[in-house]
Wavefront OBJ file of the C-alpha trace (Angstrom):
o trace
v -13.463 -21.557 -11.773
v -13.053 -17.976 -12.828
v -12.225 -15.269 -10.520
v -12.789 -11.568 -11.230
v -10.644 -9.080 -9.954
v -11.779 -5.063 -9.489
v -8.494 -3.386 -8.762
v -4.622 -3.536 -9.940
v -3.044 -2.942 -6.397
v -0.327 -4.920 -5.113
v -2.990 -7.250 -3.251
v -5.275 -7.786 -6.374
v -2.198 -8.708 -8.042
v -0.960 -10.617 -5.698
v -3.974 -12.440 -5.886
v -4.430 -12.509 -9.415
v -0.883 -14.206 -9.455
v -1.646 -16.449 -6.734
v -4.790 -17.780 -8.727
v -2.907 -17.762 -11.846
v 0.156 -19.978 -10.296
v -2.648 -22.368 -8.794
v -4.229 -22.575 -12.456
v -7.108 -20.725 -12.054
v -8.540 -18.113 -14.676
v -8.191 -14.412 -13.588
v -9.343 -11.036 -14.979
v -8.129 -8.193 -12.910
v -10.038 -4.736 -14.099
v -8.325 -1.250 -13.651
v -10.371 2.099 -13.708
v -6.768 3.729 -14.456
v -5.871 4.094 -17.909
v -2.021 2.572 -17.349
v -0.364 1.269 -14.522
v 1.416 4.478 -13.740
v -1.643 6.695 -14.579
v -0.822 9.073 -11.031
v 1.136 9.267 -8.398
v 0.868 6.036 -5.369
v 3.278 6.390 -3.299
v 6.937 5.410 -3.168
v 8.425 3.142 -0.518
v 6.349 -0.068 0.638
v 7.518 -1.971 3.824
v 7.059 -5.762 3.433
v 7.085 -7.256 6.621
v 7.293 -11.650 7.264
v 3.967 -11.284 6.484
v 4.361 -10.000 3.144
v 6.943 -11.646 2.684
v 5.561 -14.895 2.704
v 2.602 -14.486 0.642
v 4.699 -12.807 -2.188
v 6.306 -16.304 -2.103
v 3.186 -18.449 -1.633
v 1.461 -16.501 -4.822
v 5.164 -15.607 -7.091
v 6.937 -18.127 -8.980
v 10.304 -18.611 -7.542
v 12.352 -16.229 -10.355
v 9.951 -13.433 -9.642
v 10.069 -13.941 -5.973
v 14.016 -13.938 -5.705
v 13.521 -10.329 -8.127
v 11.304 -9.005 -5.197
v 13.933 -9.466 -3.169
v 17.119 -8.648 -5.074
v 14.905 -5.152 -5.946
v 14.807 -4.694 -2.012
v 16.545 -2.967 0.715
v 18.977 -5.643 2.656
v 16.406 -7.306 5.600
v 16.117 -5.641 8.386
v 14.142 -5.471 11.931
v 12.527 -2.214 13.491
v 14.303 0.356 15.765
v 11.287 2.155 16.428
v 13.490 5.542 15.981
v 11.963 8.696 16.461
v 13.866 12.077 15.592
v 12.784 15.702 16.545
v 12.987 18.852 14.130
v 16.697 18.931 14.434
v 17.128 15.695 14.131
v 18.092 14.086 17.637
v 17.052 10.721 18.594
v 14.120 10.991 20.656
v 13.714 6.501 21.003
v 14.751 3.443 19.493
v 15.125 0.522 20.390
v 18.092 -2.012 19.615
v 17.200 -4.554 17.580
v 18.338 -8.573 17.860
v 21.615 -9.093 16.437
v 22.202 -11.063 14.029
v 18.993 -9.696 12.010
v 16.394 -12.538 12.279
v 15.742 -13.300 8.868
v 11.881 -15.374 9.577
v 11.084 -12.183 11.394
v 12.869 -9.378 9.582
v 11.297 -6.632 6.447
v 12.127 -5.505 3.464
v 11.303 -2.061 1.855
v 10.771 -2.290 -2.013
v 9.737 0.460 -4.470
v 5.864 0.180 -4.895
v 6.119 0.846 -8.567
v 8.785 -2.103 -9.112
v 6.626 -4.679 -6.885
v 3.515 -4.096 -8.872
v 5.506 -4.237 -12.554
v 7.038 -7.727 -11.102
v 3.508 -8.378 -10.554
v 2.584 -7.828 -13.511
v 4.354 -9.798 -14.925
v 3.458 -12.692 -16.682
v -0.422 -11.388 -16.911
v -0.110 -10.324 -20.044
v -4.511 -10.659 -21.578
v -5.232 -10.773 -17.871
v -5.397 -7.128 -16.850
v -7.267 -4.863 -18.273
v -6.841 -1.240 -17.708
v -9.244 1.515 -18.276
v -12.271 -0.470 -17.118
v -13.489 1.282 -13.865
v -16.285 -1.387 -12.173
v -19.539 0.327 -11.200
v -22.068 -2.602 -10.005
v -22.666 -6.203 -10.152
v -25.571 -8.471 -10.370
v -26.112 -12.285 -8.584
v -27.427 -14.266 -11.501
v -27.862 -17.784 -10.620
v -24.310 -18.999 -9.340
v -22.262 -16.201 -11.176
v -21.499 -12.872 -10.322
v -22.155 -10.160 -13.722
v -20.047 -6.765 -13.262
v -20.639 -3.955 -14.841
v -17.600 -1.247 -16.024
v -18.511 2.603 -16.309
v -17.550 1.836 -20.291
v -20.493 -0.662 -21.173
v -18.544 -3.768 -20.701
v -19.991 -6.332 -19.057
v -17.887 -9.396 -17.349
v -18.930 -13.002 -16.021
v -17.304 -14.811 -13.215
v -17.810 -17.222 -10.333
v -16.387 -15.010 -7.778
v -16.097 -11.044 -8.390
v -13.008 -9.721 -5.545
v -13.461 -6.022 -4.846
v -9.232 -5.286 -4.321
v -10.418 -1.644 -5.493
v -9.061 0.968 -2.514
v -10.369 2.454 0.028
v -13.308 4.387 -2.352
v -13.813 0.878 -3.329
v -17.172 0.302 -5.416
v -17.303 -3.043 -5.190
v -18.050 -2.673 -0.865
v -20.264 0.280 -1.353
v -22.342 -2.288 -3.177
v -21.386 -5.270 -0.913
v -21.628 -3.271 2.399
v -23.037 -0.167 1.606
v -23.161 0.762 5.528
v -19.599 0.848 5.541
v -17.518 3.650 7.259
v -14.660 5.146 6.891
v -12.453 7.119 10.054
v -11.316 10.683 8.425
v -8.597 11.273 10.965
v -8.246 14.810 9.920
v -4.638 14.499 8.821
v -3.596 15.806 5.533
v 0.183 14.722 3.594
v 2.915 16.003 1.365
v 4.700 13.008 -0.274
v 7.965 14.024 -1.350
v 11.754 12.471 -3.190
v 14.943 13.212 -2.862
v 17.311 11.471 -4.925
v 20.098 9.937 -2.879
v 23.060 10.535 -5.671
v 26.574 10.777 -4.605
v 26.333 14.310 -3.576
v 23.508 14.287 -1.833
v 24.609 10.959 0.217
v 27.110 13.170 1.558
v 25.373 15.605 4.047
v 22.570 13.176 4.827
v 23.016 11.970 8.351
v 23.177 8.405 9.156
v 20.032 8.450 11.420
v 17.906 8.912 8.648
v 18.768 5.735 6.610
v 17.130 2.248 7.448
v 13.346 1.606 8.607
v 11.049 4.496 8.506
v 12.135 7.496 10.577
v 9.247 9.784 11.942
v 10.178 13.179 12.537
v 8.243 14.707 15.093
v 7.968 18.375 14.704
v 6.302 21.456 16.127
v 2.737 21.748 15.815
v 1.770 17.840 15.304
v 3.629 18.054 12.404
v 5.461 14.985 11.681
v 7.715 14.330 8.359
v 8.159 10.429 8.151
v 11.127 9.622 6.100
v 12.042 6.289 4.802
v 15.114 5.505 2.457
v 15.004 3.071 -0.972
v 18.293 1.759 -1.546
v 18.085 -1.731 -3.441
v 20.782 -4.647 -2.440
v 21.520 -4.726 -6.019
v 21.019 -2.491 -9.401
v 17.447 -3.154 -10.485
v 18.364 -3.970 -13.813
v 21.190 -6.492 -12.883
v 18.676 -7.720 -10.245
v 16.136 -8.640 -14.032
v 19.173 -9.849 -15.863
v 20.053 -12.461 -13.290
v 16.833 -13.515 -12.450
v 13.757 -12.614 -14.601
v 15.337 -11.662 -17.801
v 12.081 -11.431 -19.488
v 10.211 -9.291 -16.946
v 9.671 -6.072 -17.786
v 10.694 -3.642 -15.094
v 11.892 0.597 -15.175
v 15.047 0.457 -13.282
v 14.750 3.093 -10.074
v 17.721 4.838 -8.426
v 18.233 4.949 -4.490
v 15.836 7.451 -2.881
v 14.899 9.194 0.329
v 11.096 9.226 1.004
v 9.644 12.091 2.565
v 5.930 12.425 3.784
v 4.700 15.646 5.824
v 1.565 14.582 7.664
v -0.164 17.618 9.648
v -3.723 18.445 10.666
v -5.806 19.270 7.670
v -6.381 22.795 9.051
v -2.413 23.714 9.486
v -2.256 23.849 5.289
v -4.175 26.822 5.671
v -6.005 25.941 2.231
v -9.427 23.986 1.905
v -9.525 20.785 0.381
v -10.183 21.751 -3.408
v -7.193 23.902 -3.005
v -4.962 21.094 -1.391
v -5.684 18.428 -2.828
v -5.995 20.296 -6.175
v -2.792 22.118 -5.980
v 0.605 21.626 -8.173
v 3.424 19.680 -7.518
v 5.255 22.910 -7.797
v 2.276 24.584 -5.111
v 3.066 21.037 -2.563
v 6.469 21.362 -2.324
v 6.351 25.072 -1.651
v 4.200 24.580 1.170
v 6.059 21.601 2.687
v 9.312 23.484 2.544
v 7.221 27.111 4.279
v 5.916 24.206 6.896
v 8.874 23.415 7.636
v 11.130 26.392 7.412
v 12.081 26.123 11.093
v 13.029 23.161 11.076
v 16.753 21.381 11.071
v 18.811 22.957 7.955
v 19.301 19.197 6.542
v 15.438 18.533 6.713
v 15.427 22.169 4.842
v 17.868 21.190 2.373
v 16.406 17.863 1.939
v 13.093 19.331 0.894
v 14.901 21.954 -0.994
v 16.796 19.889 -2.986
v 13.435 17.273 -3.595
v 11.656 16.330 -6.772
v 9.285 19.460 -7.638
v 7.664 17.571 -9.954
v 6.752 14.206 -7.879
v 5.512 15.844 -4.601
v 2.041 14.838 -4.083
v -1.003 14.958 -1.379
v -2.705 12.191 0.095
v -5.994 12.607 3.149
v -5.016 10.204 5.769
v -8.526 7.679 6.442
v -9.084 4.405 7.388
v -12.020 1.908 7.277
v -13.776 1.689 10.419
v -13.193 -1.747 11.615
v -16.058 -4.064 12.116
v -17.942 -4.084 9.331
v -19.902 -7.656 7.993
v -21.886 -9.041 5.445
v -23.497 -12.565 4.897
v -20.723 -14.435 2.609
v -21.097 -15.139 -0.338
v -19.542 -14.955 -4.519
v -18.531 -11.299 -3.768
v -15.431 -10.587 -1.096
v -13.419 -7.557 -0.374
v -9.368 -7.697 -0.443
v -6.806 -5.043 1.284
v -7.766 -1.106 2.000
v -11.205 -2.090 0.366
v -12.017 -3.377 3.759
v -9.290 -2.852 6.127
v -7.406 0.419 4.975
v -5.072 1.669 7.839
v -3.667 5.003 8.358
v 0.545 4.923 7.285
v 1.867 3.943 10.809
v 3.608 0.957 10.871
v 3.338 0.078 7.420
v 1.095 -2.575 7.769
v -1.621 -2.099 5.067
v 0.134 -3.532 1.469
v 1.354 -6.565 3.944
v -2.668 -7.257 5.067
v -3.762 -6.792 1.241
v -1.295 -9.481 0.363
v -1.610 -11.633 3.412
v -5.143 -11.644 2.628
v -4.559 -12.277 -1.076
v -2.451 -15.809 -0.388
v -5.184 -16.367 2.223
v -7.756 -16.243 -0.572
v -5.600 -18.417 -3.229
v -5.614 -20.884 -1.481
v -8.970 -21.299 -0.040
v -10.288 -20.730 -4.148
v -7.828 -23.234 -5.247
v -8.927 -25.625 -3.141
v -12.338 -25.721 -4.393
v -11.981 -24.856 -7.595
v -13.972 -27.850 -9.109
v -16.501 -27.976 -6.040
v -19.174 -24.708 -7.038
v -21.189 -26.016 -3.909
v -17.831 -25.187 -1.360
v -16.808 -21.817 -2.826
v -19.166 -20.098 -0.342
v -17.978 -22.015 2.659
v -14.328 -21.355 1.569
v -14.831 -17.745 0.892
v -16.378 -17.438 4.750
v -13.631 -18.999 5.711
v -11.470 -16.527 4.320
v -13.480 -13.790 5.726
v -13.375 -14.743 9.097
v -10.091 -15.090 9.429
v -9.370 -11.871 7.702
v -11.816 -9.452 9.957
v -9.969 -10.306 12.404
v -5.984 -9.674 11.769
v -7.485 -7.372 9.464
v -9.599 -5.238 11.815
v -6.669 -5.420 14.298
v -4.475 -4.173 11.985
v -6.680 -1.068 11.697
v -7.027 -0.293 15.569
v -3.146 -0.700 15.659
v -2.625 1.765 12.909
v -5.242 4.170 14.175
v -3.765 4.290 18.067
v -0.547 4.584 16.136
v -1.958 7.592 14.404
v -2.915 9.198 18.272
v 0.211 7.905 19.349
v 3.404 9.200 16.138
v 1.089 11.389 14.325
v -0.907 12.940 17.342
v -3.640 13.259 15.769
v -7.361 13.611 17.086
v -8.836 10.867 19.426
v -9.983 8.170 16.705
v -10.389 5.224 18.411
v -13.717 4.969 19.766
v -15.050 7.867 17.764
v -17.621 8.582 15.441
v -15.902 10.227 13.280
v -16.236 9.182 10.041
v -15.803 10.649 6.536
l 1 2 3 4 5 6 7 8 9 10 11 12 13 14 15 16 17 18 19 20 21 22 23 24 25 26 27 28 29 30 31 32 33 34 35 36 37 38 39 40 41 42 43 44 45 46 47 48 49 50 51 52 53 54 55 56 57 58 59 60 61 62 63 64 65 66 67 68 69 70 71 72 73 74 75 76 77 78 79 80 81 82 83 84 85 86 87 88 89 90 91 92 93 94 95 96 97 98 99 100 101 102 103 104 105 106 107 108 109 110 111 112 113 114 115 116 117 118 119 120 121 122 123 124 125 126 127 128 129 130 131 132 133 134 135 136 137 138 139 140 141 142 143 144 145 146 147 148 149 150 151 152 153 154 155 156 157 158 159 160 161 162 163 164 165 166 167 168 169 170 171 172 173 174 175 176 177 178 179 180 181 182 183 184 185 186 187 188 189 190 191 192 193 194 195 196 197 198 199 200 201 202 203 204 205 206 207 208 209 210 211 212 213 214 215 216 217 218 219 220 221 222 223 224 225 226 227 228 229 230 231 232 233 234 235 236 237 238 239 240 241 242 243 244 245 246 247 248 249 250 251 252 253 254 255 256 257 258 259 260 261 262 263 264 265 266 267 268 269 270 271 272 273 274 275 276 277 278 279 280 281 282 283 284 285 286 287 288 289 290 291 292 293 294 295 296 297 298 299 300 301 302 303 304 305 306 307 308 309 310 311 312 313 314 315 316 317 318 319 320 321 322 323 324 325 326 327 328 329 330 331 332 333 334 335 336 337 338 339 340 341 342 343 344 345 346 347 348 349 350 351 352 353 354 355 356 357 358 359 360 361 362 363 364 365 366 367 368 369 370 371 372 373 374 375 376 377 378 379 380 381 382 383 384 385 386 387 388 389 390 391 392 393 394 395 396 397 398 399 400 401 402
């Protein structure tokens, strides 16, 4: 069996290593021209979920690196701050910290190099997919570059613009929720450590501001130095050490920018941060000085969609994986740990009939079924969590799609 792969996420990694681990030939293709062509995000919460596909699809070295590159475990609060900073909720968590049940937080950069790793004349980069023909039992894609690739099964792992499901499901929606982001760092160096207040360290910490303005911070502080972390237990792997970091994103309705979207989404990192600081210039003097004191130069915007949840297709030799099908809005984290649940999901079921052509379909169905439905949950969760943290616009139910 060969399995082709259109997108170099965390979850078509993920499954590319699963596949690979289970000896089955992958090809993952990457319309970006290097792994860290633009800006992703920062912080990723991996929850048991995660968790345990990382270690169903990783090698054991490379799994123990995923976690020795993570934040200590730990289980939600559900804190909540206001502009100044007061706890608004939480919620103590069980003592000691459940490790079957608890999360991690790694640095999305360092996950995918770790998974990376080892795939050396299995990812190619530069090769955005376009379209893809049936012919007899193989699936022929086609990249925007004139190169053409065979495979039994083609896996569209490509995003939420993914091409693959505008081919595959080309009635397909997606929920614009009319929120618009900032994504923001602030290095957490010595100094800095020192007027940060303790309530912003741990799990993610929304801040919920005036105006449905919320700034949702989260904090990236490994259990041990990355590159120690690669010298003990993948001394091969090749992975840029990070320093501790405080995430910041401000999330507001699109319209509160004051800018149209060519303009926003268009603008400098120098432009972003000016406007997140002027958004939030009435706010606490640490969240000012936090923003003030940020990395110009990595501040980035992000449009806050989702799929709409409940879309099908008959099954057959071409699947979706992660936010090409399911793509949540940023509460609860949940979106990287569905793209890798359902990457283990679909290692496994491929494995298992890797030298039976006449089960693949079956197994992929399988696969699907299951993953509409945590999948689409997932989605309605994330989008009442939108109403709910991010007060945004009535979404669930809604038309709205964009």
């Amino acid at each position: 069996m060969h399995v082709l792969i259109a997108g170099a996420g965390v979850g078509g990694l993920c499954l590319a290593q699963g596949l690979r681990k289970r000896g089955i030939g992958v090809v993952v293709l990457e319309r970006d021209v290097a792994p860290d062509a633009r800006a992703q995000g920062l912080r990723l919460k991996i929850d048991a979920h995660g968790r345990a596909a990382l270690a169903d699809c990783l090698d054991e070295e490379h799994y123990q690196l995923v976690t020795a590159t993570a934040n200590m475990p730990y289980q939600s609060r559900g804190v909540t701050l206001d502009e100044n900073l007061n706890e608004l909720h939480s919620a103590v968590p069980a003592r000691p910290v459940d490790e079957a049940t608890a999360s991690i937080v790694v640095n999305r950069h360092t996950l995918r190099q770790i998974l990376m790793s080892q795939m050396a004349g299995h990812i190619f980069f530069n090769k955005e997919f376009e379209r893809y023909e049936l012919v007899d039992d193989r699936v022929v894609a086609y990249c925007r570059d004139g190169s053409i690739w065979i495979a039994d099964v083609l896996v569209g792992a490509d995003g939420i613009n993914s091409a693959v499901r505008g081919q595959l499901v080309p009635d397909a929606e997606l929920i614009d929720t009319g929120l618009w982001s900032i994504y923001g760092q602030l290095m957490l160096d010595e100094q800095n450590r020192k007027w940060l207040p303790d309530n912003v360290f741990g799990g993610s910490r929304p801040v919920l501001g005036p105006q449905g303005r919320t700034l949702a911070l989260g904090s990236f502080q490994p259990q041990m130095p990355i590159d120690e972390a690669i010298a003990q237990f993948a001394p091969r792997a090749e992975i840029t050490p990070v320093d501790d970091y405080l995430k910041w994103n401000l999330i507001a309705p699109a319209e509160q920018f004051g800018v149209d979207a060519a303009e926003f989404f268009g603008g400098s990192p120098e432009w972003l941060h000016a406007k997140a600081r002027d958004m939030t210039a009435q706010w606490s003097p640490i969240v000012q000085r936090m923003l003030a004191e940020s990395l110009e130069a990595v501040t980035f915007p992000l449009a806050i969609r989702a799929c709409r949840p409940g879309a099908s297709w008959p099954a057959g030799r071409v699947t979706l994986l992660g936010d090409a099908v399911h793509a949540t809005t940023p509460v609860g984290g949940v979106g990287a740990n569905i793209a890798l649940r359902d990457a283990a999901a679909l290692a496994r079921n491929l494995a298992e009939v890797a030298d039976f052509p006449e089960l693949v379909q079956p197994a992929i169905a399988q696969y699907e079924t299951a993953m509409r439905e945590y999948g689409y949950q997932a989605v309605r969760d994330s989008l009442a969590g939108a109403e709910r943290i991010l007060r945004s616009k009535r979404l669930l139910g809604t038309g709205q799609s964009g």
